[in-house]
C-alpha positions as CSV (number, residue, x, y, z in Angstrom):
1,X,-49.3,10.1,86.4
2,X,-47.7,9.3,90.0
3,X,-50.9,10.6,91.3
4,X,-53.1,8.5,89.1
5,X,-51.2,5.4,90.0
6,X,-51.5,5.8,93.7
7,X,-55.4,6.7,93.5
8,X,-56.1,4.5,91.4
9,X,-53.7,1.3,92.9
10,X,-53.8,-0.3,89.7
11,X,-51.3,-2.7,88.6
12,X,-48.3,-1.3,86.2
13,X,-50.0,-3.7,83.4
14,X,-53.3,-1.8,83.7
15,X,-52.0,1.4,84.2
16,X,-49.8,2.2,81.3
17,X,-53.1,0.8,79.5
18,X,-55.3,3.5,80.5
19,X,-56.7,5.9,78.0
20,X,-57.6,9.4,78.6
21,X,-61.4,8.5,77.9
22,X,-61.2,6.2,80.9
23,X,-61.1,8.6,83.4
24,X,-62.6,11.9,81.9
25,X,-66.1,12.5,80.4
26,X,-66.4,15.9,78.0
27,X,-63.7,18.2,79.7
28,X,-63.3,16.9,82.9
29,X,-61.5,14.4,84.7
30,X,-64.1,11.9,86.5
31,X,-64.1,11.4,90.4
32,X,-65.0,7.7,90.2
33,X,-63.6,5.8,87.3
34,X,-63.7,1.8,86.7
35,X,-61.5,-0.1,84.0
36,X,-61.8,-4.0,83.6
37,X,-57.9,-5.5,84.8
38,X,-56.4,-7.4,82.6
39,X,-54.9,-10.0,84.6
40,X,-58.9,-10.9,86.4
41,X,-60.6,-9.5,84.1
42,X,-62.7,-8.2,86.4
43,X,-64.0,-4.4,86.6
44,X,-62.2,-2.5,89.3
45,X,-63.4,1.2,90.4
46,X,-61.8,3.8,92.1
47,X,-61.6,7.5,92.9
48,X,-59.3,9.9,92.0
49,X,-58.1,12.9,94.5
50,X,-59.0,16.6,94.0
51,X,-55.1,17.4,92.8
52,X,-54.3,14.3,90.8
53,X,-57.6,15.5,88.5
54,X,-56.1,18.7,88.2
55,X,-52.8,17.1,87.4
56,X,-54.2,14.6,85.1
57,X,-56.2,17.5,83.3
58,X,-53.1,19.5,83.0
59,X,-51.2,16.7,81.5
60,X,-54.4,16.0,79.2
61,X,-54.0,19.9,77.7
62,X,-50.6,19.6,77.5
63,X,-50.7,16.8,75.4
64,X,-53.3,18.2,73.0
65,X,-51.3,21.2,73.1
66,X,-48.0,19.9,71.7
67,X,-50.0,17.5,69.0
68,X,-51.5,20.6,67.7
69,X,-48.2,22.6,67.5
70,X,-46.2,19.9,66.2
71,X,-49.0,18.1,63.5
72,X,-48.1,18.8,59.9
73,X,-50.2,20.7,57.6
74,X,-53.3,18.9,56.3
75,X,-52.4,19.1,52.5
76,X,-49.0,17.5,53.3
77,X,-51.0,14.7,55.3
78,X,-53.3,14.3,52.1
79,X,-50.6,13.9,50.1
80,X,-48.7,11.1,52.0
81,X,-52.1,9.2,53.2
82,X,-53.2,9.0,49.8
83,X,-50.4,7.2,48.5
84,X,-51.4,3.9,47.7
85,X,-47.7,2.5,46.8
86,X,-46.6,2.7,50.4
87,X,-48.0,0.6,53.7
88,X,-49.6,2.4,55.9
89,X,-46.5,2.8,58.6
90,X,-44.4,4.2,55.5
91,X,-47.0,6.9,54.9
92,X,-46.7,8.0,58.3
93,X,-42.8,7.6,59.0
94,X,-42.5,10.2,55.5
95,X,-44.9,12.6,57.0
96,X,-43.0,13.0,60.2
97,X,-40.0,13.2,57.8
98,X,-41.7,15.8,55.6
99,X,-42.3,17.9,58.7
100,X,-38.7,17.9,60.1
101,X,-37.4,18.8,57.1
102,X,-39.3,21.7,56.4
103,X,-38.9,23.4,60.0
């Protein structure tokens, strides 16, 4: 992300507001990316370095990675989802709940 920041010499505002889908395309990280700033509104693009894609991409898998390992099972996210009775941030908080418990 250091990398990023310095390629890409966005402001912090911008910068913590990029998604992955900004600056990769399939399974790769772009060369050239452009993202509208929120202070201008105004598109800015720029290029991102050889090593900062391969970090980004790293960081990308890793990601993926740990949301696969740690997601709960699907019958258990059936079960929560579908319940009507609660809000929607309810749901979820008991899911995560659900999951620590049973490891």
């Amino acid at each position: 992300m250091f990398n990023l920041a310095i390629d890409s010499k966005l402001r912090g505002c911008d910068l913590v507001n990029l998604h992955v889908r900004d600056i990769t395309h399939g399974n790769r990280v772009l060369a050239r990316a452009m993202v509208v700033q929120r202070k201008t509104q105004r598109p800015v693009q720029f290029e991102l370095t050889e090593p900062t894609r391969v970090e980004t991409m790293a960081g990308v898998t890793l990601v993926l990675l740990v949301a696969v390992m740690f997601s709960p099972p699907l019958s258990a996210m059936i079960d929560v989802l579908s319940n009507d009775r609660l809000p929607l941030g309810s749901r979820l908080r008991e899911l995560f709940r659900r999951r620590r418990r049973d490891h």
